[in-house]
C-alpha angles and dihedrals in degrees: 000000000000097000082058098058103038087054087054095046085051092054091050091049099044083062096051107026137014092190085052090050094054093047096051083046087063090045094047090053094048094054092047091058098045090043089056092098094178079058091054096042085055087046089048095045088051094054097037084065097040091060093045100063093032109105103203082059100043115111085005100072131035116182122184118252124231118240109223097216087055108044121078129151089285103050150018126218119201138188111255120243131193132237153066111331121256100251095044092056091047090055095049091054096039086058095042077064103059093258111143103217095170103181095328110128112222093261096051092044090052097049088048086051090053101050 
């Protein structure tokens, strides 16, 4: 579907503007490289066994690891690991260290920090 619809927006916008064209080529391409999940799942594997032979990580970061029979272009499966969600940790350390969050999520608080 999205193939679809990025080959219609670049028709639209070979009509109106080259220079618009060359940029949502870029996006497209982009797109097309985050959304490769087989390709993800290779990255995170990667990293999952970098950190767990560097020695300044270890202990520190846990990253989930992708399970292979679960994992196609469409999709990554990953092992489950316990604990406190990411955002809530960060929060909790963000606030250990004097940061007012109010009602901000993460997200919100670290785009308003870099305006």
């Amino acid at each position: 579907m999205l193939r679809a619809d990025f080959r219609c927006l670049e028709l639209l916008l070979w009509l109106v503007s080259q220079d618009a064209l060359a940029i949502m080529s870029q996006v497209r391409h982009q797109f097309a490289t985050e959304l490769d999940y087989e390709s993800e799942a290779n990255h995170l594997r990667e990293l999952h066994a970098a950190f767990q032979v560097a020695p300044h990580f270890q202990g520190k970061v846990v990253l989930p690891e992708p399970i292979p029979e679960l994992t196609s272009g469409h999709v990554i499966g990953m092992g489950y690991l316990e604990g406190s969600k990411l955002e809530l940790a960060l929060r909790t350390r963000l606030e250990a260290l004097g940061v007012d969050l109010g009602k901000q999520g993460i997200g919100e608080w670290l785009a308003a920090q870099q305006r």
